[in-house]
C-alpha positions as CSV (number, residue, x, y, z in Angstrom):
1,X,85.4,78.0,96.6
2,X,87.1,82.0,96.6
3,X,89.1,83.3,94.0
4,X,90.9,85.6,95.6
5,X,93.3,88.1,93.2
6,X,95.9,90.8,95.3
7,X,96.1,93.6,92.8
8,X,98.8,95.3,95.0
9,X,100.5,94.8,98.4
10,X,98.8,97.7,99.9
11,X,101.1,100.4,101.8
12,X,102.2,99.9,105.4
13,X,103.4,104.2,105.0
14,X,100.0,105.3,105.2
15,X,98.4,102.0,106.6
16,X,96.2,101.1,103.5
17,X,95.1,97.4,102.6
18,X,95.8,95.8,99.5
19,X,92.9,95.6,96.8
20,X,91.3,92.3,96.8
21,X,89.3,91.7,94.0
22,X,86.8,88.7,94.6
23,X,85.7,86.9,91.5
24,X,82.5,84.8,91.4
25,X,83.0,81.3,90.3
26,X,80.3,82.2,87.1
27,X,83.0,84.5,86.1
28,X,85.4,82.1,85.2
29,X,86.1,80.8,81.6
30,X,87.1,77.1,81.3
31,X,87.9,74.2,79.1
32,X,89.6,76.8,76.5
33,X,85.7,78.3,75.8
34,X,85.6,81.7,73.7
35,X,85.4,84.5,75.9
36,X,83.0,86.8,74.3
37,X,83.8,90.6,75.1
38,X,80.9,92.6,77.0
39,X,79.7,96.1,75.7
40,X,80.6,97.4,79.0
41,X,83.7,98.6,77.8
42,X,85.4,99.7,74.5
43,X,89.3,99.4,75.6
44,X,90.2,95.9,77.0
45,X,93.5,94.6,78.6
46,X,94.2,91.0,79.4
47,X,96.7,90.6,82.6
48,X,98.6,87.3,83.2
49,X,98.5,86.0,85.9
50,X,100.0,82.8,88.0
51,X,97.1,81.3,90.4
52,X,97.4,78.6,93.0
53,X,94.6,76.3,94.6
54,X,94.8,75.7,98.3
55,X,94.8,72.4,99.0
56,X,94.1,72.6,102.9
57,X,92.3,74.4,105.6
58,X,93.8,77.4,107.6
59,X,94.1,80.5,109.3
60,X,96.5,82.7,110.3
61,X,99.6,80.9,108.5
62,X,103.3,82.0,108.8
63,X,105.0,82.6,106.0
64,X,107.3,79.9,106.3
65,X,104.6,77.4,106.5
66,X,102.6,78.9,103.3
67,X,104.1,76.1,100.9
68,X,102.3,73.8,102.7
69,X,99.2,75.3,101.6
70,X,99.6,75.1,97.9
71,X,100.4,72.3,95.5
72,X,98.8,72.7,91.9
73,X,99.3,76.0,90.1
74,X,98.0,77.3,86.6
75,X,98.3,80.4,84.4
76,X,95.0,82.8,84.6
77,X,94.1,86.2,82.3
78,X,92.1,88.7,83.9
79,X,90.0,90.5,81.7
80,X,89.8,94.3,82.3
81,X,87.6,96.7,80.9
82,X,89.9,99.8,81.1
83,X,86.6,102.0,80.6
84,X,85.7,101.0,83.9
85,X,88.4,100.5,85.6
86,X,90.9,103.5,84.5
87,X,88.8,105.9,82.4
88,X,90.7,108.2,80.1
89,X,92.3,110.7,82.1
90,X,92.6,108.8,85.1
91,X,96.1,108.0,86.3
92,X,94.5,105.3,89.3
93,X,92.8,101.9,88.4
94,X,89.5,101.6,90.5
95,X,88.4,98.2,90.8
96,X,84.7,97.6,91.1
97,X,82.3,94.8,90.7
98,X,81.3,95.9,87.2
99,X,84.9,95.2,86.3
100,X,85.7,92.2,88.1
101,X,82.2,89.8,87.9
102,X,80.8,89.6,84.2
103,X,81.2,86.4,82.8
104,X,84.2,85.4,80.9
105,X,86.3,88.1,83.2
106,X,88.8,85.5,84.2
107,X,90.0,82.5,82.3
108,X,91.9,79.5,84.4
109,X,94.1,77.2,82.7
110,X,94.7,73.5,83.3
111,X,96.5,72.8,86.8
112,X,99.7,71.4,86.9
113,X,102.3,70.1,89.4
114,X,103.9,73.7,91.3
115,X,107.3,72.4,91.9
116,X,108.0,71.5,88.7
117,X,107.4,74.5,86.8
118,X,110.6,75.7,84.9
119,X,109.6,77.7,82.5
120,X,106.2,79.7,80.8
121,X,105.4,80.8,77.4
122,X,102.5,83.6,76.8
123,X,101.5,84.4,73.4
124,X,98.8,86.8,72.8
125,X,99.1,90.2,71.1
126,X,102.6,89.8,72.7
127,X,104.8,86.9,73.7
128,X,106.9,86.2,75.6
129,X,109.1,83.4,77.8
130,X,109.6,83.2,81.0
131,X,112.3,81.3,83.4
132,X,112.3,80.7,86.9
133,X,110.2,83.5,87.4
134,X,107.2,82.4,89.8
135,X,105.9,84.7,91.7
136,X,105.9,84.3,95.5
137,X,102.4,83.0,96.6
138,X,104.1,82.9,100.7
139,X,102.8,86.5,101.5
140,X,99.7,86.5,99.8
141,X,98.5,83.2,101.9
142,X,100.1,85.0,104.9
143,X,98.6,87.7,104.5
144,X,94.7,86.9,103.3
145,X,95.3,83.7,105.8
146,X,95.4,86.6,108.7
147,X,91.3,88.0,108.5
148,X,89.8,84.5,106.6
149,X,90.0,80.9,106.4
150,X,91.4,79.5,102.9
151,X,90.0,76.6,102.2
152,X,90.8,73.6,100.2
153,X,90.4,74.5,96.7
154,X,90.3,78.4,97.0
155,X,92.4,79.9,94.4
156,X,95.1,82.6,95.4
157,X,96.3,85.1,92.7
158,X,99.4,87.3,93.9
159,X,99.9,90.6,92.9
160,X,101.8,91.9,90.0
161,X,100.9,90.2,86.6
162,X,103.4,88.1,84.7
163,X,102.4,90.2,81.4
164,X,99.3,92.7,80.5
165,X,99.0,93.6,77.1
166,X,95.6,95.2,75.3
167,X,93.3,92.9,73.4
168,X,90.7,93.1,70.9
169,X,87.6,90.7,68.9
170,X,89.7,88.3,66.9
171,X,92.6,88.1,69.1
172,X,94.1,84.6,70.1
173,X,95.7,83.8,74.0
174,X,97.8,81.1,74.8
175,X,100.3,80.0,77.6
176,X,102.0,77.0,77.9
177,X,104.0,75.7,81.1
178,X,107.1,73.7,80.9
179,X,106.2,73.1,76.7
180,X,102.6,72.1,77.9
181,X,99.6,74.0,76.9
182,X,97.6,75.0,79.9
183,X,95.6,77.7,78.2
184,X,94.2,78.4,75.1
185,X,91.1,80.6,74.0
186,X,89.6,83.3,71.2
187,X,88.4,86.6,71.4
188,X,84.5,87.4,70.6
């Protein structure tokens, strides 16, 4: 299993990739555990996320045949020590292993059916609702599809988070899809 998170989209201007971040399957929070902050950083964000599980083989797939590929779906929080990943003074975000692969640095929610998502509720240090506003998965399997096989349950986060907000020890996350909880966890 890969967990495979797009950051950006990369630039075709000046030919760059997108930044992949590749997240160890120790790294991820489940079964709405405490996640319990690491001293690696004193400035945290949480990013929310949308995240889809593959749920058959391939490579090299066209975008019009991504949907195939996916079925179940979830909501996910990324972690991210800002210390690390944009110190003070630094207008870029530089992702590392440090930032991405301690445990507790991503938190999956319970899957659900992807087709009948209508609507999602976030409530952390912010909330917020949601409607109709899923995030296209197409390009992302389209594109990561094009140098590796995806394999059936691999999970694929698309770029551009739903909500990032800063969090703090005593803080409460939760997200619900469609009225259901999917994710739920404290801050230690």
């Amino acid at each position: 299993m890969k967990i495979l998170e797009l950051r950006d989209s990369g630039s075709k201007a000046n030919g760059s990739l997108p930044t992949l971040i590749l997240t160890t399957d120790s790294s991820i929070i489940r079964d709405n555990r405490p996640v319990f902050l690491p001293e690696i950083s004193r400035r945290w964000r949480c990013d929310f996320s949308v995240a889809y599980l593959i749920s058959r083989l391939g490579k090299s797939i066209a975008e019009k045949f991504a949907p195939r590929y996916y079925d179940m779906m979830t909501l996910c929080v990324r972690l991210v020590p800002l210390d690390i990943v944009s110190p003070e003074g630094s207008d870029t975000e530089c992702w590392t292993p440090w930032a991405t692969a301690f445990d507790g640095a991503l938190a999956l929610g319970k899957w659900i059916d992807a087709a009948t998502v209508k609507t999602v509720d976030i409530r952390a240090p912010q909330s917020i609702t949601f409607s109709n506003v899923m995030p296209s998965v197409t390009k992302s399997i389209k594109l990561l599809s094009k140098d590796m096989v995806i394999k059936t349950g691999d999970i694929i986060i698309p770029p551009a988070p739903l909500l990032s907000c800063d969090i703090k020890i005593g803080d409460r996350v939760e997200a619900s899809v469609n009225g259901q909880e999917v994710l739920k966890f404290n801050i230690k």
